[in-house]
C-alpha positions in Angstrom: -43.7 24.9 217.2 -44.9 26.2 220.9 -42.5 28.3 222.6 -42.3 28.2 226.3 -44.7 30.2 227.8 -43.4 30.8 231.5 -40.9 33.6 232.8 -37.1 33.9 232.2 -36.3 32.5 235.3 -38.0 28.9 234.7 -36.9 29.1 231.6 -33.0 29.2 232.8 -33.7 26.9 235.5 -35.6 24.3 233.0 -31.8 24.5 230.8 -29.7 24.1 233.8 -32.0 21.3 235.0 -31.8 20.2 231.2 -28.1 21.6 230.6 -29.0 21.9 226.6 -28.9 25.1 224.3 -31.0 28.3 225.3 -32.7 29.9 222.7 -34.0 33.7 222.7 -35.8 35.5 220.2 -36.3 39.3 221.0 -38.2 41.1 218.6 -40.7 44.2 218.2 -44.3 45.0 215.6 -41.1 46.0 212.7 -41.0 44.1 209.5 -37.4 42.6 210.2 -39.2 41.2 213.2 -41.8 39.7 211.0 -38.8 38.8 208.8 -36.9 37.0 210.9 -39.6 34.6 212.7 -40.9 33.7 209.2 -37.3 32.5 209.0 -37.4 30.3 212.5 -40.6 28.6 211.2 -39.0 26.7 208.9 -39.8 23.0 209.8 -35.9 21.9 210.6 -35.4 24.7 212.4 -38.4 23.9 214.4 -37.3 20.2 214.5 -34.0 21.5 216.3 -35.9 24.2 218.0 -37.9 21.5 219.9 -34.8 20.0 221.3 -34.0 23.0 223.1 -35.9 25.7 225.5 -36.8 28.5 223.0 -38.1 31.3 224.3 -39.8 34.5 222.3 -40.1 37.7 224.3 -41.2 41.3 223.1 -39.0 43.8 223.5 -40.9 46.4 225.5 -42.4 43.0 228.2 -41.0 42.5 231.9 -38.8 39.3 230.4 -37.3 41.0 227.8 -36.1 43.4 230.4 -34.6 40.9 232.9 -33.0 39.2 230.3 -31.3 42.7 229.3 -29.7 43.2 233.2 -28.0 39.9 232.1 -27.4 40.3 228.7 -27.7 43.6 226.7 -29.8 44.1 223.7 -28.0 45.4 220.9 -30.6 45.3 218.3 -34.3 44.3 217.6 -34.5 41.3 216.2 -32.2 39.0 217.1 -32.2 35.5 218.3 -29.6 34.9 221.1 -27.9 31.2 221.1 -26.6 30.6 224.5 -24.4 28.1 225.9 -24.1 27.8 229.5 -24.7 30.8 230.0 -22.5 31.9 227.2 -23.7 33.4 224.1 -22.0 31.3 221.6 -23.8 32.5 218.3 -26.7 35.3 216.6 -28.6 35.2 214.2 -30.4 38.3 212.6 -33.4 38.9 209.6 -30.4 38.7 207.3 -29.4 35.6 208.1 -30.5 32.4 206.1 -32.1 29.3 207.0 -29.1 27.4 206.4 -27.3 29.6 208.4 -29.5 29.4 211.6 -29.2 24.9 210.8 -25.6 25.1 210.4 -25.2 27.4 213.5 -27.7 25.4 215.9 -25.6 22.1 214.7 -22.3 23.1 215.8 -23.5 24.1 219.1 -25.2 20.9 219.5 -22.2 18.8 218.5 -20.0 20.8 220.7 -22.6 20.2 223.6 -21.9 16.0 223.3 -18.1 15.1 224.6 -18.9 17.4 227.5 -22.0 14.9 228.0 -20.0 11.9 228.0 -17.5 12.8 230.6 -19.1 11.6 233.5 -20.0 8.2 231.8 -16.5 7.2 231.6 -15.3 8.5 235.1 -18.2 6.3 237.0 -16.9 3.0 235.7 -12.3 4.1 237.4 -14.5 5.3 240.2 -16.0 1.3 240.5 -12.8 -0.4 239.8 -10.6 1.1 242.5 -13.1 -0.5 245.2 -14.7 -2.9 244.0 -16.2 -4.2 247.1 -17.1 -1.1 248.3 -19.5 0.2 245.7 -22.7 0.0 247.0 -21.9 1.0 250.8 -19.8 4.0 249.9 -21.9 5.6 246.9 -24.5 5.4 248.8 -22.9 7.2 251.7 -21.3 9.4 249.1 -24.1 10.5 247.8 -26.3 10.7 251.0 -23.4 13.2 252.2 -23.4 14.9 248.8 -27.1 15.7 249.0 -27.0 16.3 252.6 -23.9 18.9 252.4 -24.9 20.2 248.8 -27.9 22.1 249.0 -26.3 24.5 251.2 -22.5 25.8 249.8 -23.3 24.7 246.0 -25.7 27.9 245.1 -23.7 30.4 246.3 -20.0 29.6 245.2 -20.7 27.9 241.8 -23.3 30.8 241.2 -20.9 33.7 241.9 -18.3 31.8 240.1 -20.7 31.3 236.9 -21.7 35.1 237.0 -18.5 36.4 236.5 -17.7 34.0 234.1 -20.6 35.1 231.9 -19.8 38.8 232.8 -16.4 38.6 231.8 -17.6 36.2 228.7 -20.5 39.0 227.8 -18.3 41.4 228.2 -16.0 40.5 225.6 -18.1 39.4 223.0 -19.9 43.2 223.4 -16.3 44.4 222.7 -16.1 42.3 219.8 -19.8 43.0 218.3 -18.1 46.9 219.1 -15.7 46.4 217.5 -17.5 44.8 214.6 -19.8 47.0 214.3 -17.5 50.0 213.9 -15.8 48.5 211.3 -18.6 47.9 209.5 -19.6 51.2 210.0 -16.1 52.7 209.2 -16.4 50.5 205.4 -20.1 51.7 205.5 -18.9 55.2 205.8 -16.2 54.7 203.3 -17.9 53.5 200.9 -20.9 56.5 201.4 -17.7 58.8 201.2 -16.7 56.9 197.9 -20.4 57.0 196.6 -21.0 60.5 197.3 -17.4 61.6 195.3 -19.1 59.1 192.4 -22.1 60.8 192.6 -20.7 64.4 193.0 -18.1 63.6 189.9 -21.4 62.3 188.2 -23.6 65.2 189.4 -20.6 67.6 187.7 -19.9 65.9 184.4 -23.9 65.7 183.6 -23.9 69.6 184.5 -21.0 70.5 182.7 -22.9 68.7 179.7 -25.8 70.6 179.9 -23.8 73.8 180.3 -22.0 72.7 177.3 -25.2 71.7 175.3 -27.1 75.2 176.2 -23.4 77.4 174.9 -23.7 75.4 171.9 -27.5 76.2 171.4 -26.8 79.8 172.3 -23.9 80.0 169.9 -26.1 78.8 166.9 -28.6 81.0 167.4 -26.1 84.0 167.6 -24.8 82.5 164.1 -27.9 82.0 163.1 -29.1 85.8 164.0 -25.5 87.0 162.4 -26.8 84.8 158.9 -29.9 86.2 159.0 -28.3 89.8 159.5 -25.8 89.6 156.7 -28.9 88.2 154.4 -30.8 91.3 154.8 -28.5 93.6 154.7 -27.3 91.6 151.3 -30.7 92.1 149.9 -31.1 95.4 151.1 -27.6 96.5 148.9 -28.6 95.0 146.0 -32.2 96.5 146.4 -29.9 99.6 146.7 -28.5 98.5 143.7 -31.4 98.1 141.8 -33.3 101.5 142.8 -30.4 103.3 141.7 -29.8 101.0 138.2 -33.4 102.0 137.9 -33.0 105.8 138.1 -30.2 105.7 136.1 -31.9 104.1 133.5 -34.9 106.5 133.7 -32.4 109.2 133.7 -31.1 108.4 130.5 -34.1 107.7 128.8 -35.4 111.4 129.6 -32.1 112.5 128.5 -32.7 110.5 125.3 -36.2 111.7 125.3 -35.2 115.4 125.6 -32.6 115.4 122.8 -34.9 113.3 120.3 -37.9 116.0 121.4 -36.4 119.8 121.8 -40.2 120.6 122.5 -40.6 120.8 126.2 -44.2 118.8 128.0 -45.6 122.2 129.0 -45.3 123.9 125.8 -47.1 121.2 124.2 -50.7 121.6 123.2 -53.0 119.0 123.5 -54.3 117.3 120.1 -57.5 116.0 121.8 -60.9 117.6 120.8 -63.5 118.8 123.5 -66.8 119.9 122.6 -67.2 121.5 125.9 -65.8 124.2 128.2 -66.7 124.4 131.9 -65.6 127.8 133.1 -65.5 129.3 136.2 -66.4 133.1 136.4 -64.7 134.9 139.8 -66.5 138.1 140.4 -65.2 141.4 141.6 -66.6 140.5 145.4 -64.6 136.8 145.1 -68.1 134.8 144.7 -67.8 132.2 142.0 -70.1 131.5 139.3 -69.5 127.7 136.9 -71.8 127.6 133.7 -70.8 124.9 130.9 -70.2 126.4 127.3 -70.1 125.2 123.7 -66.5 124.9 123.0 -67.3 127.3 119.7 -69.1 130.0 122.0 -67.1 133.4 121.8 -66.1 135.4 124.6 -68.6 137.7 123.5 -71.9 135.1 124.2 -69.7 134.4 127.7 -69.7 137.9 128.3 -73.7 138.6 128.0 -74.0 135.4 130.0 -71.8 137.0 132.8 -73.9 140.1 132.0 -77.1 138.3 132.9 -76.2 136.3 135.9 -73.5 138.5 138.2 -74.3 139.4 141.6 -71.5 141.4 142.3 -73.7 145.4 140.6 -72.7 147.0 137.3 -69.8 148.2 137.8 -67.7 147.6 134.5 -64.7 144.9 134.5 -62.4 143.1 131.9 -61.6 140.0 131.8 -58.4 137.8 132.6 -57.0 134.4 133.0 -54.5 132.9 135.0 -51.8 130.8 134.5 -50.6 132.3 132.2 -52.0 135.2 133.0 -53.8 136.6 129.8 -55.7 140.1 129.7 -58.5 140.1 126.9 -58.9 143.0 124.9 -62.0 144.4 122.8 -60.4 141.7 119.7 -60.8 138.3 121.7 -64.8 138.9 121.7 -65.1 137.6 118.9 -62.7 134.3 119.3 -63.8 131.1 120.7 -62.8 129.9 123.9 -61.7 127.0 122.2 -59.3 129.1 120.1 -58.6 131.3 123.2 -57.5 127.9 125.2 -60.3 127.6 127.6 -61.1 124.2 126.9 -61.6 121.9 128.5 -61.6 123.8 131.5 -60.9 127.1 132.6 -61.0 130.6 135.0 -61.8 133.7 133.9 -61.2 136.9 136.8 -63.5 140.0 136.5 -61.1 142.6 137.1 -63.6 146.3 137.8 -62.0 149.1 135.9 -62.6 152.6 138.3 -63.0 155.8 136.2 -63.9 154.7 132.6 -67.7 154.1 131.8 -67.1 151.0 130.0 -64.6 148.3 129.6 -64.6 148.6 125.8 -66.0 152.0 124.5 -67.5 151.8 121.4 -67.9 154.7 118.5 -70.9 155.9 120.0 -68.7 156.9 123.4 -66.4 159.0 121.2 -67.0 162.4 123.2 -66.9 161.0 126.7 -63.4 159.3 125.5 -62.8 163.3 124.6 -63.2 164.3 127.7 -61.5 162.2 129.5 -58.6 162.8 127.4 -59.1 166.8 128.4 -59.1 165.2 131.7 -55.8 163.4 131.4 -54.5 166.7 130.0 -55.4 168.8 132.6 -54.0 166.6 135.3 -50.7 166.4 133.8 -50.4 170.4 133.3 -51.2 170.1 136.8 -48.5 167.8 137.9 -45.8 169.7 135.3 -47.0 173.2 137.3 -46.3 170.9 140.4 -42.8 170.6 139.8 -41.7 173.6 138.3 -43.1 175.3 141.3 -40.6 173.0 143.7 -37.3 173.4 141.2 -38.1 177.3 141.5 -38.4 177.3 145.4 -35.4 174.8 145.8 -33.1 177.3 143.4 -34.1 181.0 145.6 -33.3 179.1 148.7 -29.7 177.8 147.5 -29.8 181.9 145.9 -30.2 182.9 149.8 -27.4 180.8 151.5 -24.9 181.9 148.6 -26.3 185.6 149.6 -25.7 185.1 153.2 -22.1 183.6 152.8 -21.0 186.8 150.7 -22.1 189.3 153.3 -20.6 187.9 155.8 -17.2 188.1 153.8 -17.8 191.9 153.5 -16.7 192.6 156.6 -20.3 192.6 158.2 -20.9 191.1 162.1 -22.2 188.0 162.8 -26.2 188.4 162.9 -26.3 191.9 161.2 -28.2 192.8 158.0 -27.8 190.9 154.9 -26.5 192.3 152.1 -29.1 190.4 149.9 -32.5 190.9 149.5 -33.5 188.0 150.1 -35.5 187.3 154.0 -36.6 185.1 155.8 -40.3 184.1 156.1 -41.2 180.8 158.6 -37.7 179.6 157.6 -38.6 180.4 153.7 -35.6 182.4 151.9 -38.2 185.4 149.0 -36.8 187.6 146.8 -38.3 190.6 148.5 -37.2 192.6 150.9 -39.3 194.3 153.5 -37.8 197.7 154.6 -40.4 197.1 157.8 -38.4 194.1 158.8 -35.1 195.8 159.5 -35.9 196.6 163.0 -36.4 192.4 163.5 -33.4 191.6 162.5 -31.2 189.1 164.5 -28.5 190.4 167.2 -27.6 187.2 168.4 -25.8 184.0 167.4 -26.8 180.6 169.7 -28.7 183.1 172.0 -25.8 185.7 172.8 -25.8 188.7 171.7 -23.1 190.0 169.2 -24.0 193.5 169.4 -20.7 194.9 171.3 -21.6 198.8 171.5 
């Protein structure tokens, strides 16, 4: 199909001149545009199409806007059906094919009794005069074209305008007050969608919210089980520990009442053929040395003899724990039999003031003197004491002496009447007849003598 090519005003003057159907398509570069021409290609719609003047304009061209001063555009696209200057029908991308047939039908049967009224007036017209059919439609119409051309475009053109204004105007009302119905459902329905969606939106929340309390509860239980389950196994380990020491409680009581003989006091059975001793010297330096356990203390004595560093000063052996001093008879014993074995300590002790540890029979007079020694320093020490019990009894003899002069009617600081004096705050026996000139006159400092 070609549409016509030339401006919107041939194209109204070629329907008036043609007085059939006027058909506009205004569209713009969107895809309902593209839409809605694929639609008018359709081959009957081009059949009908053909029939008519149909004219395509772009929205944004100079034809699209005269066309709009007449009619306005309400939309882009939309194909405009007009009927003597009257738009009788649209049609949008939406609409079917069928729909833009059946439309373009109706306005084309409408258009054919208005067609055929002048047909059937021509032939009452003839009838009436008969003889005068020629002469007068021939004048008739020589006066019609002569008077025509000048009042028919101005009144009939007024008249037509305000006609399509008035037309226009109401079918913009109507498409109003279409559209804001449509809208007014459209928003209605957004209103009922968005409540759907919100109720939705809530439920699906309160769901998950639901979901994640449930997970959060069975974890707590979960973490509650797994408490309770250790503390249960930690009780009955509790339980067991103290079965345990119950147990081992009683079997040392058993053990103690079937053997009376404590662990410490008991001697061990085992045999050793070795003793490792250890030697501590008077200056605290250590010597070790391994012995036969059937050496005597005597063969351990000559070896500390031969390897001490500490001098020759003489010493006697001990051991600790117990402690045990050996004497002049354990020479001769083992340190097996002296329990040494396997291991032991022996302590050189120096003894001051004795020229051997154990004398022997050949030391007999220096053990002689020493006892004269020992004797003399206890006749010492008896001397000692005698000497103190003898000075402690004249001075208690003195104070006794000073209390009874004083109760013989004698002042306070006069002579004594005991013989006893005074010497660096020592009461003697003696009395010194040079001394009575010395004696004291006062008492605290004063002086009592009163002549």
């Amino acid at each position: 199909m070609s549409w016509f090519q030339g401006t919107i005003n041939e194209a109204v003057q070629l329907v008036n001149t043609k007085g059939c159907i006027f058909t506009v398509f205004i569209r713009d570069d969107n895809e309902p545009s593209n839409q809605l021409e694929e639609l008018l290609t359709d081959t009957k719609v081009q059949d009908i199409l053909q029939q008519q003047v149909s004219i395509k304009l772009a929205l944004d061209s100079e034809n699209a806007r005269m066309f709009g001063q007449f009619y306005p555009i309400q939309r882009v696209p939309m194909v405009y059906f007009i009927k003597q200057g009257v738009i009788k029908d649209f049609a949008i991308e939406s609409t079917t094919v069928d729909e833009i047939i059946d439309k373009m039908d109706r306005l084309c049967q409408s258009d054919s009794p208005s067609s055929s009224v002048p047909v059937s007036s021509t032939p009452s017209l003839s009838t009436d005069n008969p003889s005068d059919v020629n002469a007068p439609t021939t004048t008739a119409t020589q006066n019609s074209d002569s008077s025509a051309p000048p009042s028919s475009p101005s009144v009939e053109g007024t008249a037509a305008d305000l006609d399509k204004k008035a037309k226009l105007k109401q079918q913009m009302e109507q498409a109003r007050a279409k559209r804001d119905e449509l809208e007014k459902q459209n928003e209605k329905q957004r209103e009922i969608k968005r409540r759907q969606d919100g109720q939705e939106a809530q439920s699906t929340q309160q769901q998950l919210q639901d979901q994640q309390n449930k997970i959060y509860f069975a974890k707590i239980k979960q973490e509650k089980q797994a408490d309770e389950a250790h503390r249960r196994k930690i009780k009955e380990q509790i339980a067991r520990d103290r079965e345990e020491k119950m147990a081992e409680r009683q079997r040392r009581v058993q053990e103690t009442t079937t053997d009376p003989v404590p662990s410490s006091q008991r001697k061990d059975t085992r045999q050793h053929d070795v003793c490792h001793l250890n030697v501590r010297q008077g200056d605290g330096k250590n010597m070790r040395n391994t012995f036969n356990a059937q050496d005597t203390l005597a063969e351990v004595r000559t070896w500390i003899d031969t390897h001490r560093t500490d001098g020759d000063q003489p010493y006697k052996l001990l051991a600790q724990f117990p402690t045990r001093h050996f004497s002049t008879g354990d020479e001769q014993k083992t340190v097996e039999a002296l329990d040494l074995v396997p291991s032991g300590t022996l302590i050189m002790k120096p003894i001051r003031n004795v020229a051997s540890a154990y004398p022997t029979s050949d030391d007999a007079a220096s053990y002689g003197g020493m006892l004269a020694d020992y004797m003399y320093s206890a006749g010492g020490m008896v001397y000692t004491t005698l000497t103190g019990v003898v000075t402690g009894l004249g001075s208690m003899v003195g104070a006794v002496a000073s209390t009874g002069g004083g109760s013989n009617g004698h002042r306070l600081g006069g002579p004594q009447a005991s013989g006893s004096r005074q010497i660096n705050g020592i009461n003697t026996l003696q009395q010194d007849q040079a001394d009575d000139d010395d004696r004291k006159k006062t008492y605290n400092g004063n002086s009592v003598n009163q002549e």
